[in-house]
C-alpha atoms as a printed R data frame, in Angstrom:
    type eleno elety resid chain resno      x      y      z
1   ATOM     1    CA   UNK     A     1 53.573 41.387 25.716
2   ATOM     2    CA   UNK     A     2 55.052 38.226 26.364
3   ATOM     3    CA   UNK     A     3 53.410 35.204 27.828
4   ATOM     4    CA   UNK     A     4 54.974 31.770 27.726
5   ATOM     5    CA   UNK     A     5 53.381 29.317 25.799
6   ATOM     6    CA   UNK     A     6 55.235 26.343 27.194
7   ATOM     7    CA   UNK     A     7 56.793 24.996 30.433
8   ATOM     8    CA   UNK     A     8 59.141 22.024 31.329
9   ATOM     9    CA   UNK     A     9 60.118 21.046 35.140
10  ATOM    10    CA   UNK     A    10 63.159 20.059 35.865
11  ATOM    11    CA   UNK     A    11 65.370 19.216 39.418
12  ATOM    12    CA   UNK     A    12 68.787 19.015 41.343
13  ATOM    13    CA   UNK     A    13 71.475 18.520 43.896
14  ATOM    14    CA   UNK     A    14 75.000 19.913 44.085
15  ATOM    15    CA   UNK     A    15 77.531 19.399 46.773
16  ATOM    16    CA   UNK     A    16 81.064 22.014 46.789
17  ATOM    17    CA   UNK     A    17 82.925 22.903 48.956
18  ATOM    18    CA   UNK     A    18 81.580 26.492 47.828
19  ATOM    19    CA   UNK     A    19 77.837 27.553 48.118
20  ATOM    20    CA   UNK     A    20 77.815 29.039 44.434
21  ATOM    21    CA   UNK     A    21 79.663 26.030 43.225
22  ATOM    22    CA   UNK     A    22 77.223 23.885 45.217
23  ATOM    23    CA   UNK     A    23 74.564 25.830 43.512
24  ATOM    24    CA   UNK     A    24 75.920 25.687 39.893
25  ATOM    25    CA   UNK     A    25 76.528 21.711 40.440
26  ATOM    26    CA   UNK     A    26 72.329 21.748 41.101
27  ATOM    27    CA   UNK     A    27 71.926 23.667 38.002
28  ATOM    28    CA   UNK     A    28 73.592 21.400 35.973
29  ATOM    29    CA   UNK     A    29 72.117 18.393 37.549
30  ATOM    30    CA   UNK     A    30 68.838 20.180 36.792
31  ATOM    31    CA   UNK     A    31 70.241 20.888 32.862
32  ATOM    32    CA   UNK     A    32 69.332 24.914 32.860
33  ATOM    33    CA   UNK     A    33 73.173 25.779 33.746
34  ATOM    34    CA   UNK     A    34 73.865 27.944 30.748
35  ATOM    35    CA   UNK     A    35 70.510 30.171 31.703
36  ATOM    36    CA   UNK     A    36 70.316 33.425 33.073
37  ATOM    37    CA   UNK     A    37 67.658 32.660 35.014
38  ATOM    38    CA   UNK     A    38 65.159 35.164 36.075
39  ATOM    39    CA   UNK     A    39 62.634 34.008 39.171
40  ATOM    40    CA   UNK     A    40 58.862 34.717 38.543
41  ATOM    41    CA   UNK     A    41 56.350 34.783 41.036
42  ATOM    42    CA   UNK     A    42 53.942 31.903 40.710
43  ATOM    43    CA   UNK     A    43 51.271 31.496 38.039
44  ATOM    44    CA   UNK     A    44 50.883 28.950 35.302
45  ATOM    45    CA   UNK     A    45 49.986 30.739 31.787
46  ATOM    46    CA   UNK     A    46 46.513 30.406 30.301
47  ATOM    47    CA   UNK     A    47 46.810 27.768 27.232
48  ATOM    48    CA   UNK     A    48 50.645 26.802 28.529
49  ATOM    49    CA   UNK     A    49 51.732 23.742 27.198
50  ATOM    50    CA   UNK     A    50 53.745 21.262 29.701
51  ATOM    51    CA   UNK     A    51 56.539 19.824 27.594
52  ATOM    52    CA   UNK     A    52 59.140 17.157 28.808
53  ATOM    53    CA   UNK     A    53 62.542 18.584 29.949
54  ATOM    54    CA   UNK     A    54 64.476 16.771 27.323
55  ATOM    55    CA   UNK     A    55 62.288 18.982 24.759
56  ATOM    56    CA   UNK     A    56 62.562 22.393 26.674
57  ATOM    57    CA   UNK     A    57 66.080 21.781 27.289
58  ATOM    58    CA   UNK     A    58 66.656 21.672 23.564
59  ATOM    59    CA   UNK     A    59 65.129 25.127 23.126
60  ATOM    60    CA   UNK     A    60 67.310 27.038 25.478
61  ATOM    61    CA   UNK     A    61 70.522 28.870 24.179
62  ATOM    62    CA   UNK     A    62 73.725 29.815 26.237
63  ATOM    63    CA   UNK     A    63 73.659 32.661 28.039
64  ATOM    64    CA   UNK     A    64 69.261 33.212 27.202
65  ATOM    65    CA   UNK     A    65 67.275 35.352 29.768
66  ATOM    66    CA   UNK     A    66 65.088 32.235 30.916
67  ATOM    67    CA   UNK     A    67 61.968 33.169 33.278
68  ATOM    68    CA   UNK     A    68 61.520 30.233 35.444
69  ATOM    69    CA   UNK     A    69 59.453 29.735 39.017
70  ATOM    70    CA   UNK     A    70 62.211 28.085 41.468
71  ATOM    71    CA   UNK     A    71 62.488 26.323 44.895
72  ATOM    72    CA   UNK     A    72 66.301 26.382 46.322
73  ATOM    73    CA   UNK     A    73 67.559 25.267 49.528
74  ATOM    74    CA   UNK     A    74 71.277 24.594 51.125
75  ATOM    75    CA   UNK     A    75 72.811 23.705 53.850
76  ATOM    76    CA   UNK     A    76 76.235 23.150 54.781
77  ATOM    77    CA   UNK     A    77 75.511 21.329 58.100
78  ATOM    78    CA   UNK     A    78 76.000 17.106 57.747
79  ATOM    79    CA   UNK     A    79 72.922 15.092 57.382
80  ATOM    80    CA   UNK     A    80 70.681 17.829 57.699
81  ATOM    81    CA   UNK     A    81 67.279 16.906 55.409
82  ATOM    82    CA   UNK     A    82 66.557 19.813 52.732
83  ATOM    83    CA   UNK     A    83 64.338 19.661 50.077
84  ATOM    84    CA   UNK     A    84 63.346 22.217 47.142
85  ATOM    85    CA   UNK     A    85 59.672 21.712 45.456
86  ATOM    86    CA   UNK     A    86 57.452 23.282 43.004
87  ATOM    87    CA   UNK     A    87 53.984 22.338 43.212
88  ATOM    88    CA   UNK     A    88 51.682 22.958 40.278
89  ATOM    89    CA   UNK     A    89 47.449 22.725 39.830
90  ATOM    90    CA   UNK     A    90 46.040 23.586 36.952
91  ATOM    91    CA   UNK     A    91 42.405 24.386 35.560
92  ATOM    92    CA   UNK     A    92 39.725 22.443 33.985
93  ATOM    93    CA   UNK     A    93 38.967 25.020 31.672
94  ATOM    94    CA   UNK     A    94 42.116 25.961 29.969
95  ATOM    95    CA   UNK     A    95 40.972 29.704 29.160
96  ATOM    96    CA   UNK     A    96 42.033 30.160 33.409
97  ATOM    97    CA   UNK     A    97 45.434 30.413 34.676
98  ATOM    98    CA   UNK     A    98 46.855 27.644 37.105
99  ATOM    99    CA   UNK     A    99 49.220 28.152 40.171
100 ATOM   100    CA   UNK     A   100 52.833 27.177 40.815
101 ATOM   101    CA   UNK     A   101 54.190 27.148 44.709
102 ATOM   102    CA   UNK     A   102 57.627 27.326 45.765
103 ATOM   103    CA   UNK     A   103 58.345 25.149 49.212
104 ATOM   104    CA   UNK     A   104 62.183 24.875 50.256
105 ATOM   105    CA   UNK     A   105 61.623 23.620 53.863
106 ATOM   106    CA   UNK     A   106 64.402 21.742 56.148
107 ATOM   107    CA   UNK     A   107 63.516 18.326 57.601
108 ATOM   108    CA   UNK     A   108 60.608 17.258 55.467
109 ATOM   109    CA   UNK     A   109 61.272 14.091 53.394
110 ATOM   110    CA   UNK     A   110 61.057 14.387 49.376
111 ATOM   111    CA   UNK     A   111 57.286 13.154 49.689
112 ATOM   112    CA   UNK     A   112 55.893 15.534 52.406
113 ATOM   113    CA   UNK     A   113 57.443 18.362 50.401
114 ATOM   114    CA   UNK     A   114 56.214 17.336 47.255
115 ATOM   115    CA   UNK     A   115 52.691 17.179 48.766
116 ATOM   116    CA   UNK     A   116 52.604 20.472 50.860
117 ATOM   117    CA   UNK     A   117 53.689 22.655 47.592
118 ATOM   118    CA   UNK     A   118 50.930 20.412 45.421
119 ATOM   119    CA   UNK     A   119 48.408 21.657 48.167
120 ATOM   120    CA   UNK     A   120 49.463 24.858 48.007
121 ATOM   121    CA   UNK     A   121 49.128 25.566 44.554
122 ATOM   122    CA   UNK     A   122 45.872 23.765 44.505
123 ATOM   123    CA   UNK     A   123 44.518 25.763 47.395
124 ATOM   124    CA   UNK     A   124 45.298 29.090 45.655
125 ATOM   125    CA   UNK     A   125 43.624 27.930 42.963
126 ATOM   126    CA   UNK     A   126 40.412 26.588 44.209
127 ATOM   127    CA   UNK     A   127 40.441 30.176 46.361
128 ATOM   128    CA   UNK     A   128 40.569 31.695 42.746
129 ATOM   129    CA   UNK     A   129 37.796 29.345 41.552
130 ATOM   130    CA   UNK     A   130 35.588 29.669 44.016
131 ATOM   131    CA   UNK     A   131 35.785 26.259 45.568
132 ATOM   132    CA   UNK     A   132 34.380 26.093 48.790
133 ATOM   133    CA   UNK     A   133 36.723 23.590 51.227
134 ATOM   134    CA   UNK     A   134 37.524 24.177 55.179
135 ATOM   135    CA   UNK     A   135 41.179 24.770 55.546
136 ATOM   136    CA   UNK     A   136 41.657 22.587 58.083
137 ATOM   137    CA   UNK     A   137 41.078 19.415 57.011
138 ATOM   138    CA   UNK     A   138 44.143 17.167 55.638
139 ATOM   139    CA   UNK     A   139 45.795 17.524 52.031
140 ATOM   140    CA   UNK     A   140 44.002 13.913 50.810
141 ATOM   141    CA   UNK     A   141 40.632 15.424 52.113
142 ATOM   142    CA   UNK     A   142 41.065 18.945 50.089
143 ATOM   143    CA   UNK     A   143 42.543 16.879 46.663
144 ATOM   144    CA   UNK     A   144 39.118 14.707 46.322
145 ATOM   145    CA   UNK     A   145 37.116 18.243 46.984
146 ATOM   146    CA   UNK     A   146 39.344 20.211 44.479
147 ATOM   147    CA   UNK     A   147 38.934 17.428 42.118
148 ATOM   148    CA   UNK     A   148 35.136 16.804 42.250
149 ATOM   149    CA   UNK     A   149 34.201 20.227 42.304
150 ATOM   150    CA   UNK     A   150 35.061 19.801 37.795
151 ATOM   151    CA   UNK     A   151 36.990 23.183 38.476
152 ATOM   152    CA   UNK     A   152 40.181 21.571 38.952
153 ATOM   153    CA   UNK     A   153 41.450 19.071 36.413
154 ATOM   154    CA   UNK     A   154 44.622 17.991 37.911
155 ATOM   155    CA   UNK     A   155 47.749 18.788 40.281
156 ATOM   156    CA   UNK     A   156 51.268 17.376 40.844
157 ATOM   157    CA   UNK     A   157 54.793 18.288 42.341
158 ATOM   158    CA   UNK     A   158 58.551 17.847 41.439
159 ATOM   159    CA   UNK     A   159 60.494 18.392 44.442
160 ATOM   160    CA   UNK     A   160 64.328 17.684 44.976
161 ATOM   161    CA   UNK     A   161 65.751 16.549 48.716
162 ATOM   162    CA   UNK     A   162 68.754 15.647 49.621
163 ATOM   163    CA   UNK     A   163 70.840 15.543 53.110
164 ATOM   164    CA   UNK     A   164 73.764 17.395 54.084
165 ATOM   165    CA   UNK     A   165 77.498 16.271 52.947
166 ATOM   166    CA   UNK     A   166 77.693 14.130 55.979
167 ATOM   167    CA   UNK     A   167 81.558 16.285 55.753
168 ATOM   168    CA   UNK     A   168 80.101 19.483 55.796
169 ATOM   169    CA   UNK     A   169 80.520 20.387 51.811
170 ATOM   170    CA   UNK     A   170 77.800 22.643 51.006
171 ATOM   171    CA   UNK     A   171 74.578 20.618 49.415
172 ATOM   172    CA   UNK     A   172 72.214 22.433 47.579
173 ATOM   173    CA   UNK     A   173 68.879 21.189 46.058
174 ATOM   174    CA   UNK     A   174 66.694 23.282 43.028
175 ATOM   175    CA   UNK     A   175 63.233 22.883 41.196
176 ATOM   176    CA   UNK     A   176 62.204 24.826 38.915
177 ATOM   177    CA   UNK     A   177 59.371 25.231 36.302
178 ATOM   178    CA   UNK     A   178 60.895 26.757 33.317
179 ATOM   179    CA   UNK     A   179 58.832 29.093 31.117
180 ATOM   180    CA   UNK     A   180 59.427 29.357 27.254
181 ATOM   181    CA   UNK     A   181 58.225 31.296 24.643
């Protein structure tokens, strides 16, 4: 059984003329280019370890199967606002799996982004914990419940945005949690 024992985030742009170039450029601005990476759905291992990407970057090896959560978005069209974020909320009691959310929405600004995947990850937590909250009220509102209910211990986002080549090269952003053994 495998179950990663550590995690680094990490983010990117490319521009190409090519979409795959535009998306390999984002890779390597993100530093997992020489990955195969392999998208998981959205869960945050019990006892995971959140490491810096300058150390998880030193663990991986060319051409590794690397399981990773990821956000992508591209668009070819000039100026248009894209942005690629993975939001994460994790567990006061470490024996209990957190949540990771992918958002990759068009025309939200780096900060919006950042703050709708943190509330999503937080709200399928809290859901999972049992934390009582009404839906409807704003993100700020649901953080302060999440938070004082002692269930969750903390949540935060890396997101990546970026406009369109304003000359209509392909622009692609990426965020990605990478898992390691």
């Amino acid at each position: 059984m495998y179950v990663p024992t550590k995690i680094f985030f990490t983010k990117g742009v490319g521009r190409d003329k090519e979409y795959l170039v535009s998306f390999e450029l984002a890779l390597r601005s993100a530093g997992v280019q020489m990955c195969n990476l392999v998208s998981v759905s959205s869960i945050f291992p019990t006892g995971c370890k959140r490491i810096t990407k300058e150390e998880g970057v030193k663990e991986l090896n060319p051409g590794q199967i690397t399981f990773a959560v990821i956000a992508r978005n591209s668009t070819n069209e000039p100026n248009r606002l894209i942005a690629a974020s993975i939001g994460a909320a994790l567990p006061a009691d470490n024996t209990n799996y957190g949540y990771l959310s992918e958002h990759h929405p068009f025309g939200q600004t780096e900060k919006v982004a950042g703050e709708y995947a943190e509330d999503l990850a937080a709200t399928m937590l809290a859901t999972t914990l049992g934390v009582e909250f009404n839906p409807d009220t704003d993100w700020s509102e649901r953080e302060n419940i999440y938070k004082m209910s002692g269930k969750i211990v903390r949540s935060f986002n890396i997101t990546q945005s970026a406009e369109g080549d304003k000359n209509g090269l392909w622009t692609t952003v990426l965020a990605c949690g990478i898992l390691l053994p």
